[in-house]
PDB file of N, CA, C and O in Angstrom:
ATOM      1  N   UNK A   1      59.542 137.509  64.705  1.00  0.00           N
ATOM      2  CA  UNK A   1      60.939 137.133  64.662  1.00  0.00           C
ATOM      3  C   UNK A   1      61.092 135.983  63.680  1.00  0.00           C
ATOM      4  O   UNK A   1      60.327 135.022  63.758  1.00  0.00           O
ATOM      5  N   UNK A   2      62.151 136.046  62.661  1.00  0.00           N
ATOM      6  CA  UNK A   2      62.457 134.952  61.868  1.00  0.00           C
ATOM      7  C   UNK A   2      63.773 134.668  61.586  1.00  0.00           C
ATOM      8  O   UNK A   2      64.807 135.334  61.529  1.00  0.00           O
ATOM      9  N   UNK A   3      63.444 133.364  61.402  1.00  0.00           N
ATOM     10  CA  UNK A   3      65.285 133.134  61.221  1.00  0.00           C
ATOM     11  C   UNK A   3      65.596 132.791  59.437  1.00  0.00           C
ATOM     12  O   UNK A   3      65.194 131.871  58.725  1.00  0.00           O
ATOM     13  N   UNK A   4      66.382 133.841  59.175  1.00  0.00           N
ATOM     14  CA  UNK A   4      66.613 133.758  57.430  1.00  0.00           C
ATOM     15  C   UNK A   4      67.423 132.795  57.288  1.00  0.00           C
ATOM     16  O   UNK A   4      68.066 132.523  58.302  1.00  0.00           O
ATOM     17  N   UNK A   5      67.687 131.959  56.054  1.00  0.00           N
ATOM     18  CA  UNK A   5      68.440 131.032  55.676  1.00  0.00           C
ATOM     19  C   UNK A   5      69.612 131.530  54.461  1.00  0.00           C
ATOM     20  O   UNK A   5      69.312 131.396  53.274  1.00  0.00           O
ATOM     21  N   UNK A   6      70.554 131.936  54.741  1.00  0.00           N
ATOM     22  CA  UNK A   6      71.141 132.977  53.690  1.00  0.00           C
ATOM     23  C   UNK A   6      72.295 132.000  53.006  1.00  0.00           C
ATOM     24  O   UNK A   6      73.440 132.348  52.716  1.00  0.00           O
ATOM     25  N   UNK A   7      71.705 130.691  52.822  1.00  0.00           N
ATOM     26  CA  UNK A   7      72.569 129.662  52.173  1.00  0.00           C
ATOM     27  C   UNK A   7      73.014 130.408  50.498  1.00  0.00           C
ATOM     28  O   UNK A   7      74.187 130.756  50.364  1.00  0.00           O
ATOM     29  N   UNK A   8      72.346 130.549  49.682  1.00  0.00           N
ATOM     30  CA  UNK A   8      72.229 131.180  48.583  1.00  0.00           C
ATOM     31  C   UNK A   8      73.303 132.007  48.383  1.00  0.00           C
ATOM     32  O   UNK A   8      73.945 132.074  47.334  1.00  0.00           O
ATOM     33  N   UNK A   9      73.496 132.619  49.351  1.00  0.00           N
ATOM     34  CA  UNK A   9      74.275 133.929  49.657  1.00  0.00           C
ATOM     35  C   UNK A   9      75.746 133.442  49.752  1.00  0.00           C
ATOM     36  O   UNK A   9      76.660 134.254  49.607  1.00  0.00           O
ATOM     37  N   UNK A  10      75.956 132.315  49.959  1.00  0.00           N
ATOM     38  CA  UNK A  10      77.412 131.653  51.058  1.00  0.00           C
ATOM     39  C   UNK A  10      77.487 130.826  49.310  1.00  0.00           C
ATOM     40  O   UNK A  10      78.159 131.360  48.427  1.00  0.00           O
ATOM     41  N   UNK A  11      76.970 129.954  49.134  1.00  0.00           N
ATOM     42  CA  UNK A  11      76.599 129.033  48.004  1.00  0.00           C
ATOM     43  C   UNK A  11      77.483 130.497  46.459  1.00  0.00           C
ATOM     44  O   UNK A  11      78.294 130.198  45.583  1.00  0.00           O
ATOM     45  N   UNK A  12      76.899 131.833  46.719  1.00  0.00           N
ATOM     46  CA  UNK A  12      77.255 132.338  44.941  1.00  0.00           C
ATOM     47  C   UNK A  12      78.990 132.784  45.807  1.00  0.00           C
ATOM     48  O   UNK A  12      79.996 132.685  45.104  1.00  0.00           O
ATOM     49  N   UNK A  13      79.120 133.180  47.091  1.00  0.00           N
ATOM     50  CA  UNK A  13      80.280 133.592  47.285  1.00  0.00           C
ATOM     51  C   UNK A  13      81.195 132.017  47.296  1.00  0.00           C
ATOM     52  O   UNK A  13      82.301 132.084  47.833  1.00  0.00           O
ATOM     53  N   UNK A  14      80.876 130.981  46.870  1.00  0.00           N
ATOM     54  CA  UNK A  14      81.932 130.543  47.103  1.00  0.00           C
ATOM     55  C   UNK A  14      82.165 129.587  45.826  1.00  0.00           C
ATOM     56  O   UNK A  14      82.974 128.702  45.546  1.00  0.00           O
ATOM     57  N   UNK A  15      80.812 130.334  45.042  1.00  0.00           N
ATOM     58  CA  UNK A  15      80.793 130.096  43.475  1.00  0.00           C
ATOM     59  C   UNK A  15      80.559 128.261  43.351  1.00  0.00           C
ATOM     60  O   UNK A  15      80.906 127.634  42.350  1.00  0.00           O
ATOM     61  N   UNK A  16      79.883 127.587  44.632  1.00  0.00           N
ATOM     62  CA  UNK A  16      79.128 126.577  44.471  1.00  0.00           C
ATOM     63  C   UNK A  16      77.796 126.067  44.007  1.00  0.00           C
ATOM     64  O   UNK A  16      76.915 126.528  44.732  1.00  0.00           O
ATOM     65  N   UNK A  17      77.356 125.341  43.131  1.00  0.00           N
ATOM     66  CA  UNK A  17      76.234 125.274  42.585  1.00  0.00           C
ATOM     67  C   UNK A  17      75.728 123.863  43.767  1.00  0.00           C
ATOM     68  O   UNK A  17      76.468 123.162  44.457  1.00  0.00           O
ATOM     69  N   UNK A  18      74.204 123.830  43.638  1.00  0.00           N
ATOM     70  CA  UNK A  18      73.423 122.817  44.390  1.00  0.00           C
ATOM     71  C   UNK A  18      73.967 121.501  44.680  1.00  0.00           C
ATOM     72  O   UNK A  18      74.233 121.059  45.798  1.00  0.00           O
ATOM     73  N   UNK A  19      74.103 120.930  43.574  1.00  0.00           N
ATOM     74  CA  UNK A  19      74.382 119.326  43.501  1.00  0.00           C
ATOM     75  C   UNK A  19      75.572 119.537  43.590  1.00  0.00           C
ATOM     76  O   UNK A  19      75.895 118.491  44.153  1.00  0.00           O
ATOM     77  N   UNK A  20      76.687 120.207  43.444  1.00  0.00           N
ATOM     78  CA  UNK A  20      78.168 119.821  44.442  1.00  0.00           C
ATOM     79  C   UNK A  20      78.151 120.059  45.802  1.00  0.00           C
ATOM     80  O   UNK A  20      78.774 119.390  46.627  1.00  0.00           O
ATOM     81  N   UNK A  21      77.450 120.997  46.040  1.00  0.00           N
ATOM     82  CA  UNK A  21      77.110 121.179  47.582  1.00  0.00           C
ATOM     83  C   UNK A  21      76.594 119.971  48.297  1.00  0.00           C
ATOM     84  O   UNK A  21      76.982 119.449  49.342  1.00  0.00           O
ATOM     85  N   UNK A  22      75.784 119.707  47.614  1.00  0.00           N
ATOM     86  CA  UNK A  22      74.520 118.617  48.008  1.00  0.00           C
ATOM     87  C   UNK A  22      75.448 117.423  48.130  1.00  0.00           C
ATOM     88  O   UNK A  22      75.426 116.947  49.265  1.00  0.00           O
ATOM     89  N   UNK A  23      76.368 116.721  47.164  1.00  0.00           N
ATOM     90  CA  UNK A  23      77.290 115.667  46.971  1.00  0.00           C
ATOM     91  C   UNK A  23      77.847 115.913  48.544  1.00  0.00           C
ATOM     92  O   UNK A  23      77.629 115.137  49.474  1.00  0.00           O
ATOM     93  N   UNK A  24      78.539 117.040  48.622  1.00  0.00           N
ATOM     94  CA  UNK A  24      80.003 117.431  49.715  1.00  0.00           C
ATOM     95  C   UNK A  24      79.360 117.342  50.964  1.00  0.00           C
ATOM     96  O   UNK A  24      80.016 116.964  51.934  1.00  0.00           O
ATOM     97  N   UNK A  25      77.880 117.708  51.110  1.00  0.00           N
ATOM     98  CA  UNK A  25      77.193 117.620  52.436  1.00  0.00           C
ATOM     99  C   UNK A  25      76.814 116.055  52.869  1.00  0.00           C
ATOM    100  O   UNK A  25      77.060 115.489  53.934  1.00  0.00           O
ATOM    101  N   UNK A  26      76.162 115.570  51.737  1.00  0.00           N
ATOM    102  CA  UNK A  26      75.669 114.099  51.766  1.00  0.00           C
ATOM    103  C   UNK A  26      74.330 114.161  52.324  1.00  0.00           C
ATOM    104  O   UNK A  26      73.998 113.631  53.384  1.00  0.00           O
ATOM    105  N   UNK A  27      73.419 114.979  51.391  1.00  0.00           N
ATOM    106  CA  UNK A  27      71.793 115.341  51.756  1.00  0.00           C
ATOM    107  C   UNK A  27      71.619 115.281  49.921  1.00  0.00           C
ATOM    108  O   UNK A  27      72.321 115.040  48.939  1.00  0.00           O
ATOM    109  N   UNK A  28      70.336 115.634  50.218  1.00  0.00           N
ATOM    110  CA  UNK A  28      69.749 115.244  48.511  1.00  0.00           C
ATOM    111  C   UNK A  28      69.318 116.779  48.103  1.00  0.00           C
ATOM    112  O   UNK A  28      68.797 117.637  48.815  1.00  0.00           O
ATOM    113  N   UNK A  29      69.756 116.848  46.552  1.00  0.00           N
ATOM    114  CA  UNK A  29      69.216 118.084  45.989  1.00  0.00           C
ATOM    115  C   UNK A  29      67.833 118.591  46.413  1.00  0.00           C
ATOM    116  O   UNK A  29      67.612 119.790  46.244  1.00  0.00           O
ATOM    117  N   UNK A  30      67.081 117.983  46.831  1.00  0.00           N
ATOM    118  CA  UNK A  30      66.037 118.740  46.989  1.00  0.00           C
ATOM    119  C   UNK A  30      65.932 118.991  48.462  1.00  0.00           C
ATOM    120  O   UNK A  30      65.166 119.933  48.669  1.00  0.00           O
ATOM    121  N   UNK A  31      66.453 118.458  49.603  1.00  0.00           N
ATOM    122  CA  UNK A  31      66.332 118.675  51.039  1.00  0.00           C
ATOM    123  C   UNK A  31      67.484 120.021  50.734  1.00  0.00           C
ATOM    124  O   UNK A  31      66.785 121.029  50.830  1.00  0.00           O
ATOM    125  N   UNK A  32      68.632 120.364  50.479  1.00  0.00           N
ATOM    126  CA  UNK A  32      69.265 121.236  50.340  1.00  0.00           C
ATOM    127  C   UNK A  32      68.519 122.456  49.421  1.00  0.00           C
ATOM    128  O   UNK A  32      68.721 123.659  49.589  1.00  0.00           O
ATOM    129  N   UNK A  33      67.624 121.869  48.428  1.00  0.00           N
ATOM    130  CA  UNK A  33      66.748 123.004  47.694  1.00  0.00           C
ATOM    131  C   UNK A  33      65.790 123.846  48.580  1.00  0.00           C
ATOM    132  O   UNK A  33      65.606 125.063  48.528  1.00  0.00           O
ATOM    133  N   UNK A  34      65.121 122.773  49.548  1.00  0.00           N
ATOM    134  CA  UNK A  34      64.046 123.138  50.687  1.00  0.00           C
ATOM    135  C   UNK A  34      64.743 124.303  51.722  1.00  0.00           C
ATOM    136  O   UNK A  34      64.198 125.323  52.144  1.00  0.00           O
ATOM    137  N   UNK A  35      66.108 123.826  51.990  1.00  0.00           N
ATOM    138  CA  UNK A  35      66.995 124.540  53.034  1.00  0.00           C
ATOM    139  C   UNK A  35      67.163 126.178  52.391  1.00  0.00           C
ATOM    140  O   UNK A  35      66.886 127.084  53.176  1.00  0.00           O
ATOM    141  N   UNK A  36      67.527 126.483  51.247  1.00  0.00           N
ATOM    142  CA  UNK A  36      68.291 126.838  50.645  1.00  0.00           C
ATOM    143  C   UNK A  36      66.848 128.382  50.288  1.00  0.00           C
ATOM    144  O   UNK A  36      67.041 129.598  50.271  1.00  0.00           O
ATOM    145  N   UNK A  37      65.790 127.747  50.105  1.00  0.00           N
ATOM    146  CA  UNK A  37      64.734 128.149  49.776  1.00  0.00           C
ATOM    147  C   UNK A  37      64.132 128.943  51.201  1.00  0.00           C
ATOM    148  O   UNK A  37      63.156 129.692  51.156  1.00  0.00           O
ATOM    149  N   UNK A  38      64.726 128.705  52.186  1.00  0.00           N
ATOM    150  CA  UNK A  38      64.002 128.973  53.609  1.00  0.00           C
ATOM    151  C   UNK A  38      62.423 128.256  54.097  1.00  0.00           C
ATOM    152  O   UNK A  38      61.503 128.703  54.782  1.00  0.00           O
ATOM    153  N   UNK A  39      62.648 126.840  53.325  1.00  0.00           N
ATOM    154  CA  UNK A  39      61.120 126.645  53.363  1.00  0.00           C
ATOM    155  C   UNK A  39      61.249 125.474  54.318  1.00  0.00           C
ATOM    156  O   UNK A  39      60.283 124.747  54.549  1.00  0.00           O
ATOM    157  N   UNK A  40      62.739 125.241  55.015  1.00  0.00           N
ATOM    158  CA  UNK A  40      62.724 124.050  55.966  1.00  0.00           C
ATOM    159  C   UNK A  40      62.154 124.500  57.489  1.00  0.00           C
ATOM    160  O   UNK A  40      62.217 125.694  57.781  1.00  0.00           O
ATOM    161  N   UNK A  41      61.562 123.473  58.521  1.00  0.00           N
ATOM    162  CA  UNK A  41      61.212 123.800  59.586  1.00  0.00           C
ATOM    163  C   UNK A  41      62.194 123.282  60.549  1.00  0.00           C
ATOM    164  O   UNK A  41      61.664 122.901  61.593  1.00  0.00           O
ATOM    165  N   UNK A  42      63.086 123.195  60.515  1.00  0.00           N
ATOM    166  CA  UNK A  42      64.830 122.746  60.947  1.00  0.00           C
ATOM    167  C   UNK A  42      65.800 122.293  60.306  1.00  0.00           C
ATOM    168  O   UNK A  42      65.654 121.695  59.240  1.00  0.00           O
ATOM    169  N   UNK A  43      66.904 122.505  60.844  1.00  0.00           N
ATOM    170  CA  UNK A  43      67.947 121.760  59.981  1.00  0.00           C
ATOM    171  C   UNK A  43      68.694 121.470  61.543  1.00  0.00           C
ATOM    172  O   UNK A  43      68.580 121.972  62.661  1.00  0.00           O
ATOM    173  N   UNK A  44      69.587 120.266  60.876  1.00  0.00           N
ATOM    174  CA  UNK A  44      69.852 119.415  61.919  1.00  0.00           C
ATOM    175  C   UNK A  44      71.714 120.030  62.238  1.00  0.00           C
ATOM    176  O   UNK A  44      72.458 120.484  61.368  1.00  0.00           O
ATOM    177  N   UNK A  45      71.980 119.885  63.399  1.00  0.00           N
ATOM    178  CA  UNK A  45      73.225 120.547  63.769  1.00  0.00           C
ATOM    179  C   UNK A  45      74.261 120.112  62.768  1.00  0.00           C
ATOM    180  O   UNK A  45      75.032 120.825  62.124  1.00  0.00           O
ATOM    181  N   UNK A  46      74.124 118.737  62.762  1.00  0.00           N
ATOM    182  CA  UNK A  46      75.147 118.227  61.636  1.00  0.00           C
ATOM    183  C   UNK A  46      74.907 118.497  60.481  1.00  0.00           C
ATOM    184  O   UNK A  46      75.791 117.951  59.821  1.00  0.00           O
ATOM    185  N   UNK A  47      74.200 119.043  59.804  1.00  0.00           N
ATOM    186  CA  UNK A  47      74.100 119.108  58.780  1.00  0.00           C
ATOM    187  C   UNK A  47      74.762 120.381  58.378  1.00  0.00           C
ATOM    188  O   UNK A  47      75.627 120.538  57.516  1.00  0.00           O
ATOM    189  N   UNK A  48      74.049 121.501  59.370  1.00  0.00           N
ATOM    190  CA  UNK A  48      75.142 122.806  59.417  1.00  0.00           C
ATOM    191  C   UNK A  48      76.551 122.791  59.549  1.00  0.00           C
ATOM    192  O   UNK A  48      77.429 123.391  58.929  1.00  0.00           O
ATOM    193  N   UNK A  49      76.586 121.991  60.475  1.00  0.00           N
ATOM    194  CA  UNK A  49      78.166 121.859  60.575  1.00  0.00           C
ATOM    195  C   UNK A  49      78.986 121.635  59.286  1.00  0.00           C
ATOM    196  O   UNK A  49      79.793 122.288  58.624  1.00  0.00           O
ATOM    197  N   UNK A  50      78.292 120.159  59.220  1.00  0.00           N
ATOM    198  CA  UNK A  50      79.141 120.004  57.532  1.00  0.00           C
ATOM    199  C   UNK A  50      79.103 121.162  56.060  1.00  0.00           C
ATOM    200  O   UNK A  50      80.011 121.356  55.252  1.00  0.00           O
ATOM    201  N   UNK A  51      77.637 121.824  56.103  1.00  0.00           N
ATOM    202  CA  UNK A  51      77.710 123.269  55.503  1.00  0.00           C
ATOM    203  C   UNK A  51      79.005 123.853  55.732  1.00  0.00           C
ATOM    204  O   UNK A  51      79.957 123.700  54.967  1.00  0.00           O
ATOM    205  N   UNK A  52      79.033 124.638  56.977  1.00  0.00           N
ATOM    206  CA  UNK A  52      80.146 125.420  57.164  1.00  0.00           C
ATOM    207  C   UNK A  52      81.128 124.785  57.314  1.00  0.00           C
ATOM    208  O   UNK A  52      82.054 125.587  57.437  1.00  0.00           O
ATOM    209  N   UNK A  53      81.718 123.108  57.420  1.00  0.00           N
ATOM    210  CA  UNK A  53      83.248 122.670  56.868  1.00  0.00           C
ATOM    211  C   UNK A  53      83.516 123.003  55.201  1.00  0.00           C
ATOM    212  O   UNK A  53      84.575 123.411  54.724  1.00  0.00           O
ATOM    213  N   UNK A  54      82.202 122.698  54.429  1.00  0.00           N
ATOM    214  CA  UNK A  54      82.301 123.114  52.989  1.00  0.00           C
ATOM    215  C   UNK A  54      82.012 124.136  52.662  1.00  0.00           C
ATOM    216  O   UNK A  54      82.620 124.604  51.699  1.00  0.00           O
ATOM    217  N   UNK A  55      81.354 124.636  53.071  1.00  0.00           N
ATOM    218  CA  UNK A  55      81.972 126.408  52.600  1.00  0.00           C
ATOM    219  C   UNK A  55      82.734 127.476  53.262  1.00  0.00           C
ATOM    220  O   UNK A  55      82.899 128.659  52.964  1.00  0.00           O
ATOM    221  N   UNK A  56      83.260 126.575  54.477  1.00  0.00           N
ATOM    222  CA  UNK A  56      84.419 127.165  55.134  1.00  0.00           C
ATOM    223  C   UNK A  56      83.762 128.516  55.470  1.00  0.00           C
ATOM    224  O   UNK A  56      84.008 129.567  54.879  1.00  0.00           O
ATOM    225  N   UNK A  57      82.788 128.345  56.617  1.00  0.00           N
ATOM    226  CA  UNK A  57      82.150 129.837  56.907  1.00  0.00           C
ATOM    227  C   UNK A  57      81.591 129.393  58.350  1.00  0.00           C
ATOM    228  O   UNK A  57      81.573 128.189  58.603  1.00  0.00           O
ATOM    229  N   UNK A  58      81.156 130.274  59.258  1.00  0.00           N
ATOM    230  CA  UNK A  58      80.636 130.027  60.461  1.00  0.00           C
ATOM    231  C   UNK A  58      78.872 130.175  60.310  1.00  0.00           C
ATOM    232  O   UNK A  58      78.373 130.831  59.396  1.00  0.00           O
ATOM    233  N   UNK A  59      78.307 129.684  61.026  1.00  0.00           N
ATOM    234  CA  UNK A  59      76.550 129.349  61.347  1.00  0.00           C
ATOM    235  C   UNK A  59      76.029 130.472  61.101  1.00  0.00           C
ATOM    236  O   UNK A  59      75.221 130.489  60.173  1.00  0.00           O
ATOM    237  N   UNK A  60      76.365 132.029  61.981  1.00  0.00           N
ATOM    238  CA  UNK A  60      76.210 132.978  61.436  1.00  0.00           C
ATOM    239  C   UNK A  60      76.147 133.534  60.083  1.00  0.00           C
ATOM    240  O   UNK A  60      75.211 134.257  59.742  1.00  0.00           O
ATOM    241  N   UNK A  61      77.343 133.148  59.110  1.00  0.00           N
ATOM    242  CA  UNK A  61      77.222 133.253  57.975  1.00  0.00           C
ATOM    243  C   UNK A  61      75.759 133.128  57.196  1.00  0.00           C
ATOM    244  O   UNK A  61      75.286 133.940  56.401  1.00  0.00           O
ATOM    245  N   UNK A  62      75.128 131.766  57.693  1.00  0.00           N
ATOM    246  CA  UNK A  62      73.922 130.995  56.973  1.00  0.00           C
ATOM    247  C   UNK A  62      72.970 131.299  57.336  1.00  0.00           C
ATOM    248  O   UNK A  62      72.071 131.552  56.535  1.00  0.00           O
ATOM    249  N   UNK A  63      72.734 131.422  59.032  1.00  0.00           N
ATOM    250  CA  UNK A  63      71.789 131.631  59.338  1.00  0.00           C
ATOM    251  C   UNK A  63      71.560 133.224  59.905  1.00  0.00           C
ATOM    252  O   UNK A  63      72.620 133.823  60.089  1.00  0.00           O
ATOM    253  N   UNK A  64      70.223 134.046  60.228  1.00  0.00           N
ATOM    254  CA  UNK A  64      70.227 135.716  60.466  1.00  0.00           C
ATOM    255  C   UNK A  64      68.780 135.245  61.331  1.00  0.00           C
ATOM    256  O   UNK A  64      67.676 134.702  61.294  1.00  0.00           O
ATOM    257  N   UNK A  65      69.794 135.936  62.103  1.00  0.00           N
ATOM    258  CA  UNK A  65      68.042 136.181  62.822  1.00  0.00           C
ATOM    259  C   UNK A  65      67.499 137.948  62.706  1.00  0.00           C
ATOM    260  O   UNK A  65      68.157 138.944  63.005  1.00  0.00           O
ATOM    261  N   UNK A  66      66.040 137.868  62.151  1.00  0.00           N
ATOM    262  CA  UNK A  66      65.597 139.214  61.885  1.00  0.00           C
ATOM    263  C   UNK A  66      64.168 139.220  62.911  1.00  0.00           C
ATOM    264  O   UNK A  66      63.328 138.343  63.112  1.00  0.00           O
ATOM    265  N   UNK A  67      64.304 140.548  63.419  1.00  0.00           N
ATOM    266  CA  UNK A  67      62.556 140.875  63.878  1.00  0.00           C
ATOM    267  C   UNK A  67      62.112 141.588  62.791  1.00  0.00           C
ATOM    268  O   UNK A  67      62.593 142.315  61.920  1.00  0.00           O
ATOM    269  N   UNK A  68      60.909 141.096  63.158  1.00  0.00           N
ATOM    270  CA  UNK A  68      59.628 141.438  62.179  1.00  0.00           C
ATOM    271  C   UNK A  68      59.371 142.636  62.682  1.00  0.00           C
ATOM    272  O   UNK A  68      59.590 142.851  63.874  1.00  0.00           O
ATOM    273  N   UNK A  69      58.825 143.685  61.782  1.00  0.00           N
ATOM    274  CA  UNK A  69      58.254 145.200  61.816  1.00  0.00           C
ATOM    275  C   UNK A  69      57.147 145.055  63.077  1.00  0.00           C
ATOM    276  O   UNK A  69      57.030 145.628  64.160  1.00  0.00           O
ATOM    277  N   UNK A  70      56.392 143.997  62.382  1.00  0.00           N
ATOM    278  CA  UNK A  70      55.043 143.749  63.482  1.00  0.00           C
ATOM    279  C   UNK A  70      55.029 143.178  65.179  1.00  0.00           C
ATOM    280  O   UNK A  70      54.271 143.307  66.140  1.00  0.00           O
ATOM    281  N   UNK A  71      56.641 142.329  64.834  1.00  0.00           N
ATOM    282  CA  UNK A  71      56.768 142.151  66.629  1.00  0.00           C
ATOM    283  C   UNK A  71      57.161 143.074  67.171  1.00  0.00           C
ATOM    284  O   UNK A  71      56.773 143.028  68.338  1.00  0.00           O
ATOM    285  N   UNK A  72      58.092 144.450  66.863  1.00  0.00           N
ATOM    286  CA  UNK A  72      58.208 145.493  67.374  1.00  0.00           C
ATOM    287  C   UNK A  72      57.201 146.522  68.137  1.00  0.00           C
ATOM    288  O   UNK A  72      57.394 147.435  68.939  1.00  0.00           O
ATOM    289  N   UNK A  73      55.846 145.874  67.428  1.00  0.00           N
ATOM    290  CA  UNK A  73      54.280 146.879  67.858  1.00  0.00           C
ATOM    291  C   UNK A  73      53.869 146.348  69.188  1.00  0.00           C
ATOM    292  O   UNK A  73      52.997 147.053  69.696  1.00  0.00           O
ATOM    293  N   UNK A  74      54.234 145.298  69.928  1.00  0.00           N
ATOM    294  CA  UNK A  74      53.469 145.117  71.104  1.00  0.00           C
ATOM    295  C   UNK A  74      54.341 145.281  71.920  1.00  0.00           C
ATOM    296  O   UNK A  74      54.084 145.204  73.122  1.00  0.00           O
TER     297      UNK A  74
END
């Protein structure tokens, strides 16, 4: 089971690039690069929140939860 980070996805639909995002959130280009990348090991409620006030989208939007092929086998 994994949880996708489909920031990227929310970020080209709303035709925002990194560092205005990054400004509007008040996190640093590269903690938003880490996020953005799926390479964070949390993100903090507020931080989502303020995501989805600036790109005007719900948690769902950003975040997906997927099962893996392989957790399906046991």
């Amino acid at each position: 089971m994994t949880i996708c980070i489909n920031l990227d996805v929310m970020m080209a639909k709303r035709k925002m690039r990194l560092k205005s995002l990054a400004e509007a959130v008040g996190i640093t280009e590269a903690n938003l690069s880490i996020l953005k990348n799926g390479k964070a090991k949390a993100v903090r409620l507020s931080t989502l929140d303020k995501l989805c006030e600036v790109l005007e989208c719900q948690p769902g939007d950003i975040l997906e939860f997927e099962v893996n092929s392989d957790d399906n086998d046991s």
